[in-house]
C-alpha positions in Angstrom: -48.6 16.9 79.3 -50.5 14.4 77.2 -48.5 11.8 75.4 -50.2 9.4 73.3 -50.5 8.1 69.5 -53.2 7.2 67.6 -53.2 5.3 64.4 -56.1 6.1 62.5 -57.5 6.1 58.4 -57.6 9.2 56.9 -61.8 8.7 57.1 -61.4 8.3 60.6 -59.7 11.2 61.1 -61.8 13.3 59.0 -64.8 12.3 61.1 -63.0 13.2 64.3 -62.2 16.6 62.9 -65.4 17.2 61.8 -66.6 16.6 65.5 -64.5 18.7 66.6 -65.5 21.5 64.3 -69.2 21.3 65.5 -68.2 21.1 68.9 -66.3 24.6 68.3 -68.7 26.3 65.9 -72.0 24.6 67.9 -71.2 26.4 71.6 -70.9 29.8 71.9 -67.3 31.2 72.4 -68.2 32.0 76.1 -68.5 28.9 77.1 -65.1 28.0 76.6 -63.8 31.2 78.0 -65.9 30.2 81.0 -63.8 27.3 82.0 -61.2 27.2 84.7 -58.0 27.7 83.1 -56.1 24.4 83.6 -59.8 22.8 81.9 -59.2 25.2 79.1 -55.6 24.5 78.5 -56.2 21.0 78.7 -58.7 21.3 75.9 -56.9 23.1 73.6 -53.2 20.8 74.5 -55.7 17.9 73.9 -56.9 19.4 70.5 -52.8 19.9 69.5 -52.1 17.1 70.2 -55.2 15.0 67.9 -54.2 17.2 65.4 -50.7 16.9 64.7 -52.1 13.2 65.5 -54.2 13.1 62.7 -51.8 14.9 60.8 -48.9 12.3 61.4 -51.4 9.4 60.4 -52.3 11.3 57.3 -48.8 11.3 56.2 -48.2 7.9 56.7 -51.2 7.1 54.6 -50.1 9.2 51.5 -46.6 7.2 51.9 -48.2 3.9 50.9 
C-alpha cells in the first residue's frame, strides 16, 4: 500500500521507535480498537513498514 524508504542513523531510529512505543504503551488499547478499520490497518501497515525500515537502515550501518 505504502511504499517508501527512509535512510536514517541508528540514533534516529532509536528515537523514532521509542515514539512509537509511548504512543502504544501511553493510550489505552481501546482506542485503537476504536478506529475504523481501514485507519487501523493503515496504522499498523505504516508501523511495518518503519520497522523493517529502520531495520534495513540498521543493517546497512553495522556493514560499514
Amino acid at each position: 500500500m505504502f511504499n517508501f524508504s527512509l535512510e536514517m542513523s541508528g540514533q534516529t531510529a532509536l528515537g523514532i521507535s521509542s515514539m512509537v512505543n509511548r504512543l502504544v504503551t501511553v493510550f489505552p488499547h481501546i482506542a485503537f480498537t476504536q478506529l475504523e478499520g481501514n485507519i487501523l490497518q493503515s496504522f499498523v501497515e505504516l508501523l511495518t513498514e518503519l520497522t523493517c525500515s529502520i531495520l534495513q537502515s540498521v543493517v546497512r550501518e553495522e556493514e560499514v
